[in-house]
C-alpha positions in Angstrom: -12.1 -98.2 -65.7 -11.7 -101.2 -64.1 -8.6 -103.3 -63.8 -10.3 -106.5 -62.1 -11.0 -109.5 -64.1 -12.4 -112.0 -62.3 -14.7 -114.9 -63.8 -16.9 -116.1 -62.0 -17.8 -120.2 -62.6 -21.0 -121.8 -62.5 -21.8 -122.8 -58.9 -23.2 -126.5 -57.9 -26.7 -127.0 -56.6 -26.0 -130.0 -54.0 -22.6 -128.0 -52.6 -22.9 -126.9 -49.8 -22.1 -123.1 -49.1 -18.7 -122.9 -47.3 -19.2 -120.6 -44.4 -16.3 -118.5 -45.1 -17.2 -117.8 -49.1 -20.9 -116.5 -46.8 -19.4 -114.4 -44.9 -16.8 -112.8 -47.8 -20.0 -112.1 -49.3 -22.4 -110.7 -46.5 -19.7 -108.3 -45.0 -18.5 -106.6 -47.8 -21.7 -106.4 -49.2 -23.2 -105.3 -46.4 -20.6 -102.0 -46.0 -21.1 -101.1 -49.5 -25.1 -101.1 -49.2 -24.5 -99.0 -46.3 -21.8 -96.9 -48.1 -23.7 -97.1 -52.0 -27.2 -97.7 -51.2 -29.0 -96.6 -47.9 -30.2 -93.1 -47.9 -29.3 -91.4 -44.0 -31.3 -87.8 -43.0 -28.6 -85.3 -42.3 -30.4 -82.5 -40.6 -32.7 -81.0 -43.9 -30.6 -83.2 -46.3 -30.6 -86.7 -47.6 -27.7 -88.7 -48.5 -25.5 -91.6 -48.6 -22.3 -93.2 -46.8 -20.0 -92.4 -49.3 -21.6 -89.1 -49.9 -21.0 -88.2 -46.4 -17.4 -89.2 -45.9 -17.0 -86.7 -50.0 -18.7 -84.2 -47.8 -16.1 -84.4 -44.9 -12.6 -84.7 -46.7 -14.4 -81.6 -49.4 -14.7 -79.5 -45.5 -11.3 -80.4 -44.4 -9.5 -79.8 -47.6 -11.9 -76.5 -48.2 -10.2 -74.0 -50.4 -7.5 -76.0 -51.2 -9.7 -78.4 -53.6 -9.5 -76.0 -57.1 -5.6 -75.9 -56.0 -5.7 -79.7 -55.9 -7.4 -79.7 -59.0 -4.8 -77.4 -61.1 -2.2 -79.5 -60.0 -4.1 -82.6 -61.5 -4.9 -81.7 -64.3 -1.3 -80.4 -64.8 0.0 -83.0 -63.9 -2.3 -85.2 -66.4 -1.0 -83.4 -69.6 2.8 -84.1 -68.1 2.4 -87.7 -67.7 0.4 -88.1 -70.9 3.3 -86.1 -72.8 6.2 -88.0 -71.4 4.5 -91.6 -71.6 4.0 -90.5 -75.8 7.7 -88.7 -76.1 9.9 -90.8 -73.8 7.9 -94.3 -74.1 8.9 -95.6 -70.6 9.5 -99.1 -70.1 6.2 -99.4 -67.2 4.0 -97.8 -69.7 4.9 -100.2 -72.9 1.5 -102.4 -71.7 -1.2 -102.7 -69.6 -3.1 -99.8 -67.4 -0.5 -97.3 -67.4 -0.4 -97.6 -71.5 -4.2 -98.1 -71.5 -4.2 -94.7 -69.4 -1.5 -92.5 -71.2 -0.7 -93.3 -74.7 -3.4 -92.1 -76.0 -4.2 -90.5 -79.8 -4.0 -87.2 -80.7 -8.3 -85.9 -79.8 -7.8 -87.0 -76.0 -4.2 -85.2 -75.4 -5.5 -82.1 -77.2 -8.4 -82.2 -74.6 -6.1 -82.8 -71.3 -3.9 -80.3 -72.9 -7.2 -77.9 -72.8 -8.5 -79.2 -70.1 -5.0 -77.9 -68.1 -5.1 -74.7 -70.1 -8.4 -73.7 -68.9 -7.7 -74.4 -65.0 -5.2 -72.8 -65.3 -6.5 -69.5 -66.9 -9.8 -70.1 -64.4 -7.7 -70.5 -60.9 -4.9 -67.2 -61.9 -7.6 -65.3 -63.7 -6.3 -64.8 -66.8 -7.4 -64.8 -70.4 -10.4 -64.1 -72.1 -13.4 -63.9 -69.7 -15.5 -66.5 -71.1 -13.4 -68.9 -70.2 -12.6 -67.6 -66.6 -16.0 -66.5 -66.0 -17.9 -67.7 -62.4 -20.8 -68.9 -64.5 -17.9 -71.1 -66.9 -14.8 -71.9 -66.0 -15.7 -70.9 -61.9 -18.6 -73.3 -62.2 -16.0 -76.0 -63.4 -13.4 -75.2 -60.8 -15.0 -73.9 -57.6 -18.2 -75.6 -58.0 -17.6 -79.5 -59.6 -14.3 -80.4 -59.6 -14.3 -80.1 -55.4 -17.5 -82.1 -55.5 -15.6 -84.8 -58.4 -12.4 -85.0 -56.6 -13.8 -85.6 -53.3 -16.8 -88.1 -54.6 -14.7 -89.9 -57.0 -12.1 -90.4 -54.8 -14.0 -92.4 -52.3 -16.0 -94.2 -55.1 -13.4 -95.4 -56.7 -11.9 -96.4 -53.3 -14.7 -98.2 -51.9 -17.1 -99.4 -55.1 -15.1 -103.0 -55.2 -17.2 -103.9 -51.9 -20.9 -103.3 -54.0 -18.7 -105.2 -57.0 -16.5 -107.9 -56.0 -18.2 -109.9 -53.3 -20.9 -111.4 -54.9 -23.8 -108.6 -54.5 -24.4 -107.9 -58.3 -24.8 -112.0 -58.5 -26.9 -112.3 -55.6 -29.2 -109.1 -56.9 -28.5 -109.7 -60.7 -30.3 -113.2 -60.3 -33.1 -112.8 -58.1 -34.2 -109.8 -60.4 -32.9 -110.3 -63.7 -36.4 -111.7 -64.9 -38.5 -108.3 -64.6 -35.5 -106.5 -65.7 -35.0 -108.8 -69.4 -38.6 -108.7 -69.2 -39.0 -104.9 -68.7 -35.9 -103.1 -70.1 -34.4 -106.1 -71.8 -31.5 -105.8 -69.7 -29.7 -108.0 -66.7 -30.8 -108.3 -64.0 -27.8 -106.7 -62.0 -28.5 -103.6 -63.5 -30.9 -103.0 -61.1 -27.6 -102.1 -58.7 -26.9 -99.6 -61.5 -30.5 -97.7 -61.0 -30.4 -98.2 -57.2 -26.7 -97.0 -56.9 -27.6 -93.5 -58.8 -31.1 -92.7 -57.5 -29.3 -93.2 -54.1 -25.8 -92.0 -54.6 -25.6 -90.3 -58.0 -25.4 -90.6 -61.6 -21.7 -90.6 -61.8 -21.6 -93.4 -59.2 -24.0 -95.2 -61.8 -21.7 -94.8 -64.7 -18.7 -95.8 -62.9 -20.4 -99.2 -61.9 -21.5 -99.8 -65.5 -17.9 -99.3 -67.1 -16.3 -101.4 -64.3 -19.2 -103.9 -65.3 -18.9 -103.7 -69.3 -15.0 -103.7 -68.9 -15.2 -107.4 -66.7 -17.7 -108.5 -69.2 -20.9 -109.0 -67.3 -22.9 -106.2 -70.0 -22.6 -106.7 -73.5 -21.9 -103.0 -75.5 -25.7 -102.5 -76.2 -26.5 -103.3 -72.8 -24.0 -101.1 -71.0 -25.1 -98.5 -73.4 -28.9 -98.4 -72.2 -27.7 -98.7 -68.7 -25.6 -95.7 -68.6 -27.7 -93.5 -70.6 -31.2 -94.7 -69.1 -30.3 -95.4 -65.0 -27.8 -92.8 -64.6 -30.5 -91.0 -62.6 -29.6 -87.6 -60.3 -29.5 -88.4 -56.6 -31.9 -87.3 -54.5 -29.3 -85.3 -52.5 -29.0 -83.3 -55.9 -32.8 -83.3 -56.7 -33.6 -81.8 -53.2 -30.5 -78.9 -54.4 -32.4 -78.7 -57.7 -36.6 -78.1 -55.9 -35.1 -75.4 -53.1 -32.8 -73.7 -56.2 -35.9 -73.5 -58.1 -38.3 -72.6 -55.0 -40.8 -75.6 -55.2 -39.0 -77.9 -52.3 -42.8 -77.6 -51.4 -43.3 -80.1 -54.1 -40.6 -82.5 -53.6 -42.2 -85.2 -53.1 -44.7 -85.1 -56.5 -41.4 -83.8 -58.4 -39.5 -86.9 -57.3 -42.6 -89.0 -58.3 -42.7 -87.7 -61.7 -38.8 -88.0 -62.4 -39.3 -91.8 -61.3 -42.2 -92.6 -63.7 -41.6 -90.7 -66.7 -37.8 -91.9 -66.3 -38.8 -95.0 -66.0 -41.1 -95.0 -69.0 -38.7 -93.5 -71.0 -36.1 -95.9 -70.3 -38.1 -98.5 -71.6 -38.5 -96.8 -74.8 -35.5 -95.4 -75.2 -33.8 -99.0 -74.9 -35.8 -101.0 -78.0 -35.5 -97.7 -80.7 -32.2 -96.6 -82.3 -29.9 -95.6 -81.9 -29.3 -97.7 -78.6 -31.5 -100.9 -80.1 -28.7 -100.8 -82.7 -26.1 -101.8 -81.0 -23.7 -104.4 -81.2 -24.1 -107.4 -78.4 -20.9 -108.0 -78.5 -19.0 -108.1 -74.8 -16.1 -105.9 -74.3 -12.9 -107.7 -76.5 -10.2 -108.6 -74.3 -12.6 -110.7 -71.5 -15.4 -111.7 -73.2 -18.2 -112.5 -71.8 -18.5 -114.0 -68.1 -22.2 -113.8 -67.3 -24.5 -116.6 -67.2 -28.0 -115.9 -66.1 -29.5 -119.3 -67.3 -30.6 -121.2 -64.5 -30.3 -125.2 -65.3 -30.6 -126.4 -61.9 -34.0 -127.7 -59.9 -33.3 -125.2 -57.0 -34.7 -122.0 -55.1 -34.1 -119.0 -56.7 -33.0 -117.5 -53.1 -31.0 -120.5 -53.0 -29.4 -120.2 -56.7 -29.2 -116.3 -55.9 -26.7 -117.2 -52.8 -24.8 -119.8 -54.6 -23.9 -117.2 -57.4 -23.1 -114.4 -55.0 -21.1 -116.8 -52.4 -18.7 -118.4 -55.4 -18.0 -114.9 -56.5 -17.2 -114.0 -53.4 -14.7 -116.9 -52.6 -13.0 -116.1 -56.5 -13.1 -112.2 -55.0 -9.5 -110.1 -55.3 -7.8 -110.9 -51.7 -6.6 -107.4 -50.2 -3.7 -106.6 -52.1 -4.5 -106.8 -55.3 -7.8 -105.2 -54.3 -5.7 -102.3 -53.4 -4.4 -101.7 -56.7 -7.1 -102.0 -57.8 -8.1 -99.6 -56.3 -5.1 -97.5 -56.9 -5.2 -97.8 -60.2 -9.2 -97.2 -60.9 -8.4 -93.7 -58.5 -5.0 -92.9 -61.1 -7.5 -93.3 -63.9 -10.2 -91.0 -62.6 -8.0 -88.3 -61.3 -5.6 -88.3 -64.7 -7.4 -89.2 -67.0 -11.6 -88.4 -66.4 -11.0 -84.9 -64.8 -9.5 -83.1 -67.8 -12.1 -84.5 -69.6 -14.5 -83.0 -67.9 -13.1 -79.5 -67.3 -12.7 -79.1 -71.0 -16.1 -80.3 -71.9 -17.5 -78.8 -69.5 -16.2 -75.4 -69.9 -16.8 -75.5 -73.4 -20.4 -76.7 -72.7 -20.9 -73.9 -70.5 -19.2 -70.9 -72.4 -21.8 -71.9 -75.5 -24.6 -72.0 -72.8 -23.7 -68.5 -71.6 -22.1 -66.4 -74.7 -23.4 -67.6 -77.5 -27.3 -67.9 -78.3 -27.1 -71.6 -79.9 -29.0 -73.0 -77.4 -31.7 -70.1 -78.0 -31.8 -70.8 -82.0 -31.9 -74.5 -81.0 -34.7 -74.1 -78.5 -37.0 -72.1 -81.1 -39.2 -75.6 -82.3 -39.4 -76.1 -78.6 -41.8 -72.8 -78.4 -44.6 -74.4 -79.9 -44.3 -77.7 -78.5 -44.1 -76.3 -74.7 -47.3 -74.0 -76.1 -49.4 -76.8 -77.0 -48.5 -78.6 -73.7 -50.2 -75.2 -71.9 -46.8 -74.6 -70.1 -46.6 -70.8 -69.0 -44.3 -68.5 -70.1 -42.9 -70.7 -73.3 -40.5 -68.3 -74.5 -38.6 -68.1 -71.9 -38.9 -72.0 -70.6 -37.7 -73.2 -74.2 -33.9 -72.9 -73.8 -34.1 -74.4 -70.5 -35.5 -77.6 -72.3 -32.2 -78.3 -73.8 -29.2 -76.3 -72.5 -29.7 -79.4 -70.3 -27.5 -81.0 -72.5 -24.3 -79.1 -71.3 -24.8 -79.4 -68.1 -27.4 -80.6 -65.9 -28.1 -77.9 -63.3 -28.3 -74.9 -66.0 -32.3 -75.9 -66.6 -32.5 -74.5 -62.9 -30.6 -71.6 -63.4 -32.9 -70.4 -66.4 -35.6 -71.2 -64.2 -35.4 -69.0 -61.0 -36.2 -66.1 -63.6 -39.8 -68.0 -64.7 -42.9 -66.6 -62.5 -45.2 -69.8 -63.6 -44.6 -72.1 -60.3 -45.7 -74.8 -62.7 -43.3 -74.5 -65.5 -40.7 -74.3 -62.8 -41.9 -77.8 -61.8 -41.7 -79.1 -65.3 -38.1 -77.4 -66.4 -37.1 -79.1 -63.1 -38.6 -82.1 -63.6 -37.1 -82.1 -67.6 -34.0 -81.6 -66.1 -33.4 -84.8 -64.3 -35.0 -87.1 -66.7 -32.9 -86.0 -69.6 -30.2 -87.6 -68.2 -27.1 -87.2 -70.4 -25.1 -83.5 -69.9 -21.8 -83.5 -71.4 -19.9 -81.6 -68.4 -19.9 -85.3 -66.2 -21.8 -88.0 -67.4 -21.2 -87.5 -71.2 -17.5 -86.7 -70.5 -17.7 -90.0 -68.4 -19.0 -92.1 -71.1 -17.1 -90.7 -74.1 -13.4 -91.3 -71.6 -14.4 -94.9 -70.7 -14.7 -98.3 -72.9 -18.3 -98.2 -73.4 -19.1 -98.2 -77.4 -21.1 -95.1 -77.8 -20.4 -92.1 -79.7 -20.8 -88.5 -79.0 -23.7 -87.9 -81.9 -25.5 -90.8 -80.3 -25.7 -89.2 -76.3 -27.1 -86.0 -78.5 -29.5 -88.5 -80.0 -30.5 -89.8 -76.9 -30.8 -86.9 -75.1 -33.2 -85.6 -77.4 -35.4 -88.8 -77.5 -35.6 -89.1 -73.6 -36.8 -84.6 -74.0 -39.1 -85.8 -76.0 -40.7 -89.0 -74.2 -40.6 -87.1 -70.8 -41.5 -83.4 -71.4 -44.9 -85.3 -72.3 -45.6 -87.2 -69.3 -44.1 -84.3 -66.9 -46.6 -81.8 -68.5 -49.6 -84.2 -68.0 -48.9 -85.5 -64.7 -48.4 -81.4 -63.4 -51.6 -80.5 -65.1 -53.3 -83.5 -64.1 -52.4 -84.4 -60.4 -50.1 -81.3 -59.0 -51.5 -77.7 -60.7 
């Protein structure tokens, strides 16, 4: 998802920073805290930079977004279809081919992706699919929110990634992170980046990072199934949906620390444990986190950061890159998503497979003293298609306290096919589809747990 590859070399001790590699560092890093990472109150509502300026261009374009969207996704399935027929010259190699001859599974799902936009937006065709609980959820409901976030995150991310700020962060932490999820260091901008921003924002920083070889396979796998964490502009959505914004601030404490413990289980058992170490093919690996050097961690931190920064893209080909990374978002990720999620969604609402699958879950929610069992156990995994349907099962639960805990469940669980796992399975990272079930289910059952004891123990 990224088309940078920049290496970045080992920086010497006794040299002395060059005040212009500093500043290429501390003001592009700077914006893209401001954009990525600082939270900002906005009247009853918290959110980012970046959030904001998805939230202006989604008011000015208004109605016209699911419009926008048709045309996309169209246009995706034209492109795709004409690269594989006609084999144009500018599509023979690198992004463009990378981006449009692809095999046989991902055309079929473009191709389906466009068909079901298109019976959703002209109303046609059977009503699961153009239902406002399916195919209105994917069209009026996420792709404005996708189109409008991805665009500026794709747009603005290189300032959090190519100046130096995942050095400078990746060293100074990376001991408590090996030590504590066995990961690097600058994953830690993953974990910050999603609790702030969002999940999406998360995933999109790991791919970039796996594809310019600074995480190895099994690390980029961890990270974007274990840090991918809902924002808290989507948790506070998620407490006043389910009536206990009363309880925000105990709900968001109980999403941190069982997510946090479950991350660092999650992360040493199969299937993620498993994984290869090998670093993504065509770059190889270009991190080094061993420090040989007598000096100052602050010091060594800077001297990473401020040599990445000097090797950074210069404006133009920052640009394209740019360019290119919003091409492969819009073109590529968005059909994936509408088809997967629409899909997800029709099983959720007309057929009961998430009811038979929920049955073990009776007794297990039972013996955890959750109210109202029965009717909490679907929302325990129809989590899985997408993340917000836990809350919609919910409003019809009396128990405030099982409430708390479906809505709790539902932001720990972490991996729901209609954006995240549609993100995952789209970009380079080596993980298959039966392994995101595999870890969604290990992080229900490490975190339903820890949410039920802390609710009866501190909250109820």
């Amino acid at each position: 998802m990224s088309y940078s590859n920049v290496k970045t070399e080992q920086p010497s001790p006794s040299a002395p920073i060059p005040p212009a590699h500093l500043l290429k560092f501390l003001i592009p890093s700077i914006i893209g805290v401001l954009l990525f990472l600082v939270p900002f109150q906005v009247g009853d509502s918290i959110n980012i930079g970046m959030g904001m300026m998805a939230d202006g261009l989604q008011t000015l374009l208004g109605s016209a977004l699911p419009a926008i969207a048709v045309v996309i996704l169209c246009l995706s399935v034209v492109v795709t279809l004409y690269v594989k027929l006609a084999k144009p010259a500018w599509a023979q190699s690198g992004p463009f081919h990378d981006m449009f001859d692809v095999g046989a599974i991902w055309i079929a799902m473009r191709v389906l992706g466009a068909i079901f936009v298109l019976m959703t937006f002209f109303q046609f065709g059977p009503e699961f699919v153009t239902a406002s609980f399916t195919g209105g959820v994917m069209l009026n409901d996420l792709a404005p929110v996708l189109l409008t976030f991805f665009f500026f995150a794709a747009l603005l991310l290189p300032f959090l990634v190519e100046f130096g700020f995942m050095e400078f962060i990746g060293t100074m932490v990376r001991k408590p992170f090996r030590f504590i999820f066995n990961l690097p260091g600058r994953s830690a901008i993953d974990a910050t980046a999603s609790w702030m921003g969002s999940g999406t924002v998360g995933v999109l920083i790991t791919a970039q990072q796996y594809e310019q070889g600074y995480y190895n396979g099994r690390e980029a796998s961890v990270i974007a199934t274990n840090f991918s964490v809902a924002s808290i502009a989507f948790s506070l959505l998620v407490t006043n949906f389910v009536e206990i914004n009363h309880l925000f601030v105990q709900f968001y404490f109980t999403v941190v620390v069982s997510g946090l413990i479950a991350a660092v289980i999650v992360s040493r058992i199969p299937p993620l444990s498993r994984k290869s170490n090998d670093y993504y093919e065509p770059v190889g690996c270009q991190l080094s986190e061993e420090r040989t050097e007598n000096v100052g961690l602050f010091r060594y931190s800077l001297l990473q950061a401020t040599r990445r920064a000097g090797s950074a893209p210069g404006p133009r080909q920052l640009a394209r890159i740019a360019l290119l990374n919003v091409i492969d978002i819009f073109l590529t990720l968005l059909p994936l998503v509408f088809a997967i999620g629409t899909v997800a969604l029709i099983l959720a609402e007309f057929t009961p497979l998430f009811t038979w699958l929920s049955y073990p879950m009776v007794p297990v929610l039972e013996l955890l003293r959750i109210p109202e069992a029965q009717a909490a156990a679907p929302a325990t995994l129809v989590g899985f298609a997408d993340m917000f349907l836990p809350a919609v099962l919910a409003t019809n639960i009396e128990s405030e306290l099982t409430r708390f805990v479906i809505a709790c469940l539902s932001m720990t669980q972490l991996v729901y096919m209609s954006e995240i796992g549609a993100l995952l399975l789209k970009s380079k990272i080596p993980i298959k589809f039966w392994e995101l079930a595999v870890v969604f289910l290990l992080r229900t059952a490490i975190t339903l747990p820890i949410i039920a004891f802390m609710a009866h123990t501190f909250f109820f």
